[in-house]
SERO-207963 format. One record per residue (C-alpha): x, y, z; residue number from 1. Coordinates in nm, 2 decimals. Example, Ala and Ser with C-alpha at 12.3 -4.5 7.8 and 13.67 -1.06 7.14 Angstrom:
2
<r u="1.23" v="-0.45" w="0.78" nr="1"/>
<r u="1.37" v="-0.11" w="0.71" nr="2"/>
END
This chain:
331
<r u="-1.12" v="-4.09" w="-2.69" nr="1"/>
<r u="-1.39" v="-3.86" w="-2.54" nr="2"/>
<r u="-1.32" v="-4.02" w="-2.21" nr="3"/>
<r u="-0.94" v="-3.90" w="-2.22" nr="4"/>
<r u="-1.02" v="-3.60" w="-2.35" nr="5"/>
<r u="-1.26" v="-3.56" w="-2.02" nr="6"/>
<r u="-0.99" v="-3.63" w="-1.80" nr="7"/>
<r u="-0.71" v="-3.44" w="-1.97" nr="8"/>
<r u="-0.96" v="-3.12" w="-1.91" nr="9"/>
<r u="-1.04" v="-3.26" w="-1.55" nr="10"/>
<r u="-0.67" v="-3.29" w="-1.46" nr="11"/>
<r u="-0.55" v="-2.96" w="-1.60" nr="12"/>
<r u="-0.87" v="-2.73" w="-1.42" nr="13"/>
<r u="-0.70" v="-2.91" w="-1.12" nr="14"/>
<r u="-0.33" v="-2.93" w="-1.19" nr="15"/>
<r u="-0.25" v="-2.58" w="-1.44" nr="16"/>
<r u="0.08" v="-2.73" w="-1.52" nr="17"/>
<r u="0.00" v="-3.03" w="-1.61" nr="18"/>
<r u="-0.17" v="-2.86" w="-1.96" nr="19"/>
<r u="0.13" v="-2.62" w="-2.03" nr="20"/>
<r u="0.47" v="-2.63" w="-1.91" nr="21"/>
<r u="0.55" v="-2.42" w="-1.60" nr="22"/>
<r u="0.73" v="-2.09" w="-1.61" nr="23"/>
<r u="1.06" v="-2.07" w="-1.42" nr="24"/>
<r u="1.06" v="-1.90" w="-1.08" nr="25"/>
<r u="1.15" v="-1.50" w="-1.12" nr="26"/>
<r u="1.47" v="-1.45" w="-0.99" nr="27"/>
<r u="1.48" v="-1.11" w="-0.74" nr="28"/>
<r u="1.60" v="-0.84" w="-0.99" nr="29"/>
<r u="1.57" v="-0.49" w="-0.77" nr="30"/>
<r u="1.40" v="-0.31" w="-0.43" nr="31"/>
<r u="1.29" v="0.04" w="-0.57" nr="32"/>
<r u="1.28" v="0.31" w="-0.34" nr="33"/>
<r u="1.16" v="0.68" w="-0.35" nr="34"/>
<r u="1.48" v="0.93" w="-0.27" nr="35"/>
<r u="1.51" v="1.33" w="-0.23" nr="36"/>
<r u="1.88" v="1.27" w="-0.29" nr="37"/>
<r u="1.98" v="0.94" w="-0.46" nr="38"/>
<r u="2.38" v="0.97" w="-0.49" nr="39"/>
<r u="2.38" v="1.03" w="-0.11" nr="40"/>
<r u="2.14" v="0.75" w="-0.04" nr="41"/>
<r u="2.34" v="0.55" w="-0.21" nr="42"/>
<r u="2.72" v="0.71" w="-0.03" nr="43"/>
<r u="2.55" v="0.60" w="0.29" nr="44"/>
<r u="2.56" v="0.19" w="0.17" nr="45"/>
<r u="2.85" v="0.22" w="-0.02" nr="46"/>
<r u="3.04" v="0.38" w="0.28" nr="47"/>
<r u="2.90" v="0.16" w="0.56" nr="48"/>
<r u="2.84" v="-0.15" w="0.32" nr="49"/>
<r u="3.16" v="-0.25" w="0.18" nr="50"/>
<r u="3.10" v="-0.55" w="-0.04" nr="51"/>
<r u="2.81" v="-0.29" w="-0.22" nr="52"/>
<r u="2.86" v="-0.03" w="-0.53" nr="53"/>
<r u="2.71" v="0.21" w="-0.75" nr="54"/>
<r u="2.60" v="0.15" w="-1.07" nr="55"/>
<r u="2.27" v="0.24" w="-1.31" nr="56"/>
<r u="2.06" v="0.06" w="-1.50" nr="57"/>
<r u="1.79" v="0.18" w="-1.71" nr="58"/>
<r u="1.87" v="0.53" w="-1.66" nr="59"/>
<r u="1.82" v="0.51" w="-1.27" nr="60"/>
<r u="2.09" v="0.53" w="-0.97" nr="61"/>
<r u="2.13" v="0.21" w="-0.86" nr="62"/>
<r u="2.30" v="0.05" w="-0.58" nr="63"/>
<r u="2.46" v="-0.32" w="-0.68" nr="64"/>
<r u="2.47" v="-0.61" w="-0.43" nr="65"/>
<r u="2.72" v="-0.89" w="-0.48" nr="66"/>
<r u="2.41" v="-1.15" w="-0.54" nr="67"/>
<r u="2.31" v="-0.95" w="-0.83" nr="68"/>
<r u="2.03" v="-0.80" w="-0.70" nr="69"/>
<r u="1.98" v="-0.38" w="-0.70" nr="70"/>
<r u="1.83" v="-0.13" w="-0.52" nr="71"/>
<r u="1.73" v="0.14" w="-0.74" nr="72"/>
<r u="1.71" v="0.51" w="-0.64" nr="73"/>
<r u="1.37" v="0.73" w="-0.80" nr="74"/>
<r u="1.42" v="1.08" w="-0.69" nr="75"/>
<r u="1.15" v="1.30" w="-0.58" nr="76"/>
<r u="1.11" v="1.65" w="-0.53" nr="77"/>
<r u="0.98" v="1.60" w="-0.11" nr="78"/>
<r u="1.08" v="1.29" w="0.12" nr="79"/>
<r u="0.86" v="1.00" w="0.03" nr="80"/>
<r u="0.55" v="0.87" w="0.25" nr="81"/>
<r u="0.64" v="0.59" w="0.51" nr="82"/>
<r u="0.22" v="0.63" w="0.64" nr="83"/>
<r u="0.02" v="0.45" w="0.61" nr="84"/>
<r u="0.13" v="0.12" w="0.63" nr="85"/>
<r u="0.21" v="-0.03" w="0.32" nr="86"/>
<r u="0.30" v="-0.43" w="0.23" nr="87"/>
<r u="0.65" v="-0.34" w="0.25" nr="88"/>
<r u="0.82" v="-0.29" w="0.61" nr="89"/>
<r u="1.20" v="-0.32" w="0.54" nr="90"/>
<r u="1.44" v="-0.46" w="0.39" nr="91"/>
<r u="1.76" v="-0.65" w="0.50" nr="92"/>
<r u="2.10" v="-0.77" w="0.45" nr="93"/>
<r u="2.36" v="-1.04" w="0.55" nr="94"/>
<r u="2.66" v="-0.93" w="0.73" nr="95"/>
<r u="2.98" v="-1.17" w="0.84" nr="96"/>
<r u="2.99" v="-1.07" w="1.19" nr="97"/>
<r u="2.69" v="-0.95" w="1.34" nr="98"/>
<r u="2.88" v="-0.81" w="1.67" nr="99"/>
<r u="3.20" v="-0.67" w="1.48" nr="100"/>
<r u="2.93" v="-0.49" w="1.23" nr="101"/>
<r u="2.73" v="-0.31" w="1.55" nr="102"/>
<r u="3.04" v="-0.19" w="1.69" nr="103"/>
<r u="3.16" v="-0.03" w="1.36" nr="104"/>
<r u="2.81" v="0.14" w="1.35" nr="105"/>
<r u="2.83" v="0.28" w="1.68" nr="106"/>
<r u="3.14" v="0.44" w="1.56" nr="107"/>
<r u="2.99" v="0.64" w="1.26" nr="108"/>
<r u="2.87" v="1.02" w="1.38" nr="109"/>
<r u="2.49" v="1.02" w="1.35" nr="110"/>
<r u="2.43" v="0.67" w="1.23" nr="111"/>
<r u="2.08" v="0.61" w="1.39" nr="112"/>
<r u="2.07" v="0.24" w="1.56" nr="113"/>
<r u="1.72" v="0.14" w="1.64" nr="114"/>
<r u="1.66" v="0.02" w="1.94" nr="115"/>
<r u="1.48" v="-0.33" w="2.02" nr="116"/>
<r u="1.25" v="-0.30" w="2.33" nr="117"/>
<r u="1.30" v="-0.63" w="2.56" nr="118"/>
<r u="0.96" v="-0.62" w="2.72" nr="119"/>
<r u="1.14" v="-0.61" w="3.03" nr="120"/>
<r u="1.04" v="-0.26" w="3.18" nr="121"/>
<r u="1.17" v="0.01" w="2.95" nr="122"/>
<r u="1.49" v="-0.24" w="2.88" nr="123"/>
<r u="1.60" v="-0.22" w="2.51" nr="124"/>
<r u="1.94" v="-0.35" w="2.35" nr="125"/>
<r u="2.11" v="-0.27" w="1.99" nr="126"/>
<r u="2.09" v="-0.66" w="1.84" nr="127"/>
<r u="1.86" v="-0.97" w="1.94" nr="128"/>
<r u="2.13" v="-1.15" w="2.06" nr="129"/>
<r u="2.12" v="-0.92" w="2.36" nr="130"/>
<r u="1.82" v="-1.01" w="2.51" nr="131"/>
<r u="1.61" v="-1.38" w="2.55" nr="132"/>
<r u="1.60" v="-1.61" w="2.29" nr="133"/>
<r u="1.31" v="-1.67" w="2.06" nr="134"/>
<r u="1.10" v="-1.98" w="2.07" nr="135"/>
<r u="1.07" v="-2.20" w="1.81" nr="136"/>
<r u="1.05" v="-2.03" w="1.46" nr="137"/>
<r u="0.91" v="-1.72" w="1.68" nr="138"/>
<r u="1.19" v="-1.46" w="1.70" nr="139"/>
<r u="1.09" v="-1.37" w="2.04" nr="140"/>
<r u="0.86" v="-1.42" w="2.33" nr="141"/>
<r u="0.56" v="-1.30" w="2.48" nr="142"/>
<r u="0.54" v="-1.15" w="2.81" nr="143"/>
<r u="0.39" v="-1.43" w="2.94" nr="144"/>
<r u="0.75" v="-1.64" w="2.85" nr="145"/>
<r u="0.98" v="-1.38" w="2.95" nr="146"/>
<r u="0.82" v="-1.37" w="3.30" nr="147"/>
<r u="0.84" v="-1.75" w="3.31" nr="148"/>
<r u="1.25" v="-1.63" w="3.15" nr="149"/>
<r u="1.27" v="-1.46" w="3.44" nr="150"/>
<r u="1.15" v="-1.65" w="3.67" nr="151"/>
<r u="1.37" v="-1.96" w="3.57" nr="152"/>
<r u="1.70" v="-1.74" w="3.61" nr="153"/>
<r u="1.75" v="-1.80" w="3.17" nr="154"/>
<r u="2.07" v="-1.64" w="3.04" nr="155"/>
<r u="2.00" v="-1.37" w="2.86" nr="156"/>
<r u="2.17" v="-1.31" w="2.54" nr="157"/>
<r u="2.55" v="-1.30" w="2.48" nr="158"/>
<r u="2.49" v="-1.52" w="2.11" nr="159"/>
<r u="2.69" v="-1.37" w="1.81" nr="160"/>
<r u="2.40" v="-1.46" w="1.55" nr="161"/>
<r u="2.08" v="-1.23" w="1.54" nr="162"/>
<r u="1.96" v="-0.90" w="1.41" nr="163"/>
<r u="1.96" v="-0.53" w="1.46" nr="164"/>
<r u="1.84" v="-0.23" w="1.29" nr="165"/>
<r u="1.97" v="0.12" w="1.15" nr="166"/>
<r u="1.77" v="0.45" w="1.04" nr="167"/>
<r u="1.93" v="0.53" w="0.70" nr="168"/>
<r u="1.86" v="0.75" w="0.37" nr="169"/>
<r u="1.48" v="0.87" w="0.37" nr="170"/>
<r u="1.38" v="0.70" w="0.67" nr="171"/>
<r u="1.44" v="0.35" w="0.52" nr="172"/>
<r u="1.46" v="0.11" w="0.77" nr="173"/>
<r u="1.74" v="-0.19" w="0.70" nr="174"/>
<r u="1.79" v="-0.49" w="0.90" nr="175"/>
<r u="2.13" v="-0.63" w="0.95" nr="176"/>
<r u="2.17" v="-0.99" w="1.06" nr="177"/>
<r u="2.34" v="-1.29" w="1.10" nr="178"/>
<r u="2.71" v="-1.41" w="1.10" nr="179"/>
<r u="2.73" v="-1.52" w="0.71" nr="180"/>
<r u="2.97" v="-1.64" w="0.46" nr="181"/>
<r u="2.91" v="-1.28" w="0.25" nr="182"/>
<r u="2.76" v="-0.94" w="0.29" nr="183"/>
<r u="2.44" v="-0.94" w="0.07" nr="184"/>
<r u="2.13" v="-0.77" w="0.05" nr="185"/>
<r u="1.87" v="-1.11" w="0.20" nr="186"/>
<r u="1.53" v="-1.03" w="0.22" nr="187"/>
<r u="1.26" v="-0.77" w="0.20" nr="188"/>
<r u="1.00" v="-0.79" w="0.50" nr="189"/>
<r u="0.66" v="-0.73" w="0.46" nr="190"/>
<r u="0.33" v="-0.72" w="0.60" nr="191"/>
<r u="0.00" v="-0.89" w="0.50" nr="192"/>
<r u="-0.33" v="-0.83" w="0.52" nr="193"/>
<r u="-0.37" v="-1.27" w="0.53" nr="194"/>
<r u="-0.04" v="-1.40" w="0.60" nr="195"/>
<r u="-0.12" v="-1.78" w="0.43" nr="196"/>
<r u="-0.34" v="-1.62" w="0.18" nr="197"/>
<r u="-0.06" v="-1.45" w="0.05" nr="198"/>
<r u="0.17" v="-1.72" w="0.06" nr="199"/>
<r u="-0.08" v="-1.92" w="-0.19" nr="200"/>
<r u="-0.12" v="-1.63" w="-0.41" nr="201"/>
<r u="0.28" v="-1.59" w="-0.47" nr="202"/>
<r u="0.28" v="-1.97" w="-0.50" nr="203"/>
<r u="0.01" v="-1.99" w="-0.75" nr="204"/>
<r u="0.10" v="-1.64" w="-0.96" nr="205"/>
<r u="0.44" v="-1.60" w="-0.95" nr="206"/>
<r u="0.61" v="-2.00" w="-0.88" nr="207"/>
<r u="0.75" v="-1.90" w="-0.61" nr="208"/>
<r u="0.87" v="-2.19" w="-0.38" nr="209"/>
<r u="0.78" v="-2.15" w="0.03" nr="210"/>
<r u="1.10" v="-2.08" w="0.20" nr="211"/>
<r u="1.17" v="-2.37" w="0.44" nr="212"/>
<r u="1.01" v="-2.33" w="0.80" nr="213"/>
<r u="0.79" v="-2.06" w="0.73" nr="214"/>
<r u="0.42" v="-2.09" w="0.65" nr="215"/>
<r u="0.10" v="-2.38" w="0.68" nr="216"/>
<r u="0.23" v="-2.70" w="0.78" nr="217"/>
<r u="-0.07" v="-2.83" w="0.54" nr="218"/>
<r u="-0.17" v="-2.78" w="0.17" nr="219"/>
<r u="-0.33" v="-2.42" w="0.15" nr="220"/>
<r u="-0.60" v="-2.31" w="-0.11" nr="221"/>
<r u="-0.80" v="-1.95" w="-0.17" nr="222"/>
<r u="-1.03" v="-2.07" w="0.10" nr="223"/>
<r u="-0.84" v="-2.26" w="0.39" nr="224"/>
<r u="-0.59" v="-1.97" w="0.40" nr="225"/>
<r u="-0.75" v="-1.71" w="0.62" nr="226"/>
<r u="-0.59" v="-1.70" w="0.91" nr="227"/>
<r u="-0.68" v="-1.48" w="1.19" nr="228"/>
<r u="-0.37" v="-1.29" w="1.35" nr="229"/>
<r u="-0.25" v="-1.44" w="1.67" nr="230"/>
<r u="-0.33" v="-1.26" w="1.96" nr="231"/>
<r u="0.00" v="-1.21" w="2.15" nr="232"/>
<r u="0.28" v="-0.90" w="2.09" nr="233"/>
<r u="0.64" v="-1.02" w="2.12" nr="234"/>
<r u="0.97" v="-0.89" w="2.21" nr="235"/>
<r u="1.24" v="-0.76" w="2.12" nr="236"/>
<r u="1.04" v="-0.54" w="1.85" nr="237"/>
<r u="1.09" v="-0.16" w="1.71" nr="238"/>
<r u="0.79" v="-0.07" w="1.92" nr="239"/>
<r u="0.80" v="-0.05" w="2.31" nr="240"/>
<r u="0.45" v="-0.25" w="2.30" nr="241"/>
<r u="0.62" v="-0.53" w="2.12" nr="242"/>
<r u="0.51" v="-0.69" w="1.77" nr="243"/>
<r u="0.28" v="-0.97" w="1.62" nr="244"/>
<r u="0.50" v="-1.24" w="1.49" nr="245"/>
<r u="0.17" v="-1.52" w="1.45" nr="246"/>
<r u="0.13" v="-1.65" w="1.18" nr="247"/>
<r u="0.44" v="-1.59" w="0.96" nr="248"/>
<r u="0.52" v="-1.69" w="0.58" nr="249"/>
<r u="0.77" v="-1.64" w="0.32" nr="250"/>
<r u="0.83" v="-1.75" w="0.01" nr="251"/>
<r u="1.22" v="-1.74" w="-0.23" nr="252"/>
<r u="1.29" v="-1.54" w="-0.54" nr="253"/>
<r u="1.64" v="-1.69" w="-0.58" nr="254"/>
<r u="1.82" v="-1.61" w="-0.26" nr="255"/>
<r u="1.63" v="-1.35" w="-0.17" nr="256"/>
<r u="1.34" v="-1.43" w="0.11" nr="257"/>
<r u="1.03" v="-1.21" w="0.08" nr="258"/>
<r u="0.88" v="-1.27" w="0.49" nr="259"/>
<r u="0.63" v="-1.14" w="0.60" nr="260"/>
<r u="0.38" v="-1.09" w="0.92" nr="261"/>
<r u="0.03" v="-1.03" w="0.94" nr="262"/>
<r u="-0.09" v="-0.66" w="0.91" nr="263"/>
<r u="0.00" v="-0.49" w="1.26" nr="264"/>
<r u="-0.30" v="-0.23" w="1.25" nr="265"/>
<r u="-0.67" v="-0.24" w="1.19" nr="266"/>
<r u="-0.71" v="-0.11" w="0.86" nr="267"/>
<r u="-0.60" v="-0.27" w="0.54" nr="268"/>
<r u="-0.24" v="-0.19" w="0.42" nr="269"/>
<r u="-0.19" v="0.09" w="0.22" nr="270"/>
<r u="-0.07" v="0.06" w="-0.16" nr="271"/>
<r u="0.29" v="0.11" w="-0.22" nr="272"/>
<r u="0.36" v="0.30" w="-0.52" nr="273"/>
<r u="0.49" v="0.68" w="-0.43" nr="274"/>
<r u="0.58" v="0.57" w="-0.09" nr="275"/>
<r u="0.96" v="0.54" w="0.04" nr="276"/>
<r u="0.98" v="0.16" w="-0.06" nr="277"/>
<r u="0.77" v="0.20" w="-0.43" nr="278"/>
<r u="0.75" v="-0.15" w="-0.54" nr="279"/>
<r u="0.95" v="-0.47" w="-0.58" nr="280"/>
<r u="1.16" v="-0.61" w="-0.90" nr="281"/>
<r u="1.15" v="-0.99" w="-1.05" nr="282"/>
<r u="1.33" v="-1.04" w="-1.30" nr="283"/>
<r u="1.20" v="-1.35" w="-1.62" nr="284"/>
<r u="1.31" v="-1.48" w="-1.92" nr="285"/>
<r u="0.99" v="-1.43" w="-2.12" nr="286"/>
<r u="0.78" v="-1.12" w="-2.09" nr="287"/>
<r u="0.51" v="-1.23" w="-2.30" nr="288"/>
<r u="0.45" v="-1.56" w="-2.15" nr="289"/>
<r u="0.44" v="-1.42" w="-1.82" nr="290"/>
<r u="0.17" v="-1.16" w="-1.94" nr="291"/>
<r u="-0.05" v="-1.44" w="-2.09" nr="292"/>
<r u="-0.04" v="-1.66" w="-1.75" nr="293"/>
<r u="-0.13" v="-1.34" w="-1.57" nr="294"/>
<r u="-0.38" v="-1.21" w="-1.77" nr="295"/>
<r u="-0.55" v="-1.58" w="-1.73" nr="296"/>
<r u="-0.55" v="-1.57" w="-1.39" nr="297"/>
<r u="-0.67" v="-1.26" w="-1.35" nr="298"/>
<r u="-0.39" v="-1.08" w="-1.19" nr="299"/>
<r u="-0.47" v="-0.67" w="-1.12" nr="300"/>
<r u="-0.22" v="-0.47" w="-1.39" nr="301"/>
<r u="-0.11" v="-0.15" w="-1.22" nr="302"/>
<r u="0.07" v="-0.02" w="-1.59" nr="303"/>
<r u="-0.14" v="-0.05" w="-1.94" nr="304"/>
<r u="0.04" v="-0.36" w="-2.05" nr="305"/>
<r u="0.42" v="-0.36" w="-2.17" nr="306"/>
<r u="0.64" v="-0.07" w="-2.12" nr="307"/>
<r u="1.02" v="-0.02" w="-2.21" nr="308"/>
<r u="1.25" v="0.01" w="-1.89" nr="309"/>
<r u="1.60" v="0.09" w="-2.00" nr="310"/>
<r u="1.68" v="-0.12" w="-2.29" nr="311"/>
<r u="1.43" v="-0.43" w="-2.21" nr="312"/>
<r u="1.08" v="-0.46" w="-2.10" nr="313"/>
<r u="0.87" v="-0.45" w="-1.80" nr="314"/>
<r u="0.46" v="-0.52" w="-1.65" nr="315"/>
<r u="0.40" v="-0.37" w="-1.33" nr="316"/>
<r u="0.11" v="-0.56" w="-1.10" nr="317"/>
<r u="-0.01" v="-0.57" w="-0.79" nr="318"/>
<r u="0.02" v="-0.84" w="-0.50" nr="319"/>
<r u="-0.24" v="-0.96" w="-0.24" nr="320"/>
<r u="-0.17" v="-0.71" w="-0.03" nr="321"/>
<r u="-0.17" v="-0.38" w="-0.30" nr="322"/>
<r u="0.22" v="-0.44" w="-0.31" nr="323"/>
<r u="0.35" v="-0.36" w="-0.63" nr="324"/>
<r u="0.53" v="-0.58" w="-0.82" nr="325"/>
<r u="0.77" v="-0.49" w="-1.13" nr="326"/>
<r u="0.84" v="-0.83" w="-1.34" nr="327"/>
<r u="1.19" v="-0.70" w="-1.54" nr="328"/>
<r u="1.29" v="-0.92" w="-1.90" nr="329"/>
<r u="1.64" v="-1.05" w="-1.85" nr="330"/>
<r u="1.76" v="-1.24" w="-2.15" nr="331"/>
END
């Protein structure tokens, strides 16, 4: 008996689940951002977002995508901080028809279209389909591959899939991509401090599955996931120098993707309550459960505990990377 009570002890330090039954994945409840004026934040998606509407929920302004998922509206007395860099880069959404989209854009008096430098010169197009291909999972290439591009004579562009970005409300930035069965709000991009490490941390704190293609090709612990940034910009990116895309990770809440890159500067990313994007929602079936596994392991607690939000309950903590993260009780 002692023996099986030695191994039952020996298999759960190793194996959590295997001495209490696992909590559900959160499903993606909300993005909350920080707005001088949230009703005409949220006429700006409405108007150039069709399948979107407004809504509230727990007292808030609230914009509703068709996946169920929000993006709530705090306002503040002066526009919010986008410096430093925080965890949180963007977010994005899915749209039927990537080209037909751009074109009704570039139709809309002062909609601000981001460009996406090429790395070729000063060259820069709307959407990624414009320009060379990625390689790979990469979505793009170094300088040293688009000079081999070039040198080859390779096509450029001309593809209806891709992405492209717009200036909106506050100085959000939102991604629009793809050619997709339905318009829906997709993913939230983010940045790192360690890509992997962070991948393991969602994984381990939060049950959230690795979204296929992204992340270690091998089983990743606290240790084995540091991961030093790859040393190569790529393009097309926001920035004329280009971006780092090496390494890359993401994990699912639902069908929402948070992805994410390592941290693009050389200082650690900045925490993200009070800036433009505040924190991200999950939303979970049992509060208190949730707070016990956390509390066990040690998670940081941004709020004291339980608070009320609307007419249920929230816990506010913090991610690897000082994101904040807002786990919501939907029963």
């Amino acid at each position: 008996m002692m023996r099986w009570l030695l191994s039952f002890a020996a298999a759960a330090a190793v194996f959590p689940a295997f001495a209490q039954t696992r909590l559900p994945t959160p499903g993606f409840h909300h993005l909350q951002l920080n707005s001088v004026d949230p009703d005409a934040a949220i006429d700006f998606y409405v108007r150039n977002f069709p399948s979107t509407s407004r809504g509230q929920w727990g007292g808030m302004s609230v914009l509703k995508s068709p996946n169920n998922v929000m993006v709530l509206f705090n306002k503040v007395a002066s526009p919010p901080a986008i410096a430093p860099q925080s965890a949180i880069w963007h977010f994005g959404w899915h749209v039927t028809d990537l080209r037909a989209t751009r074109q009704k854009f570039r139709g809309i008096t002062n909609m601000s279209l981001l460009p996406l430098y090429t790395g070729d010169g000063s060259g820069a197009v709307d959407i990624s389909a414009d320009t060379w291909p990625g390689k790979g999972s990469v979505l793009g290439l170094t300088a040293e591959q688009i000079a081999a591009a070039k040198a080859a004579g390779e096509k450029r562009g001309g593809g209806p899939n891709g992405f492209g970005y717009l200036r909106g409300p506050d100085n959000v930035i939102i991604e629009y991509q793809g050619v997709q069965p339905q318009e829906r709000f997709n993913h939230v991009h983010m940045y790192q401090d360690q890509v992997f490490c962070a991948q393991v941390w969602y994984q381990q704190h939060l049950n959230a599955p690795q979204m296929p293609g992204r992340g270690g090709d091998k089983p990743l612990d606290e240790v084995t996931c540091k991961t030093a940034r790859g040393p190569d910009r790529t393009w097309p990116a926001l920035e004329p120098e280009g971006m780092f895309r090496t390494p890359t990770a993401a994990v699912l809440f639902g069908d929402v993707a948070l992805t994410w890159y390592a941290n693009p500067g050389d200082k650690p990313l900045a925490g993200t309550r009070g800036q433009l994007y505040d924190h991200i929602g999950l939303s979970v079936g049992d509060l208190d459960a949730w707070v016990a596994k956390l509390r066990a392991e040690k998670v940081t607690f941004l709020e004291d505990g339980i608070y009320k939000r609307g007419d249920t309950r929230a816990i506010m903590i913090e991610g690897p990377s000082r994101e904040a993260i807002e786990l919501v009780e939907v029963k």
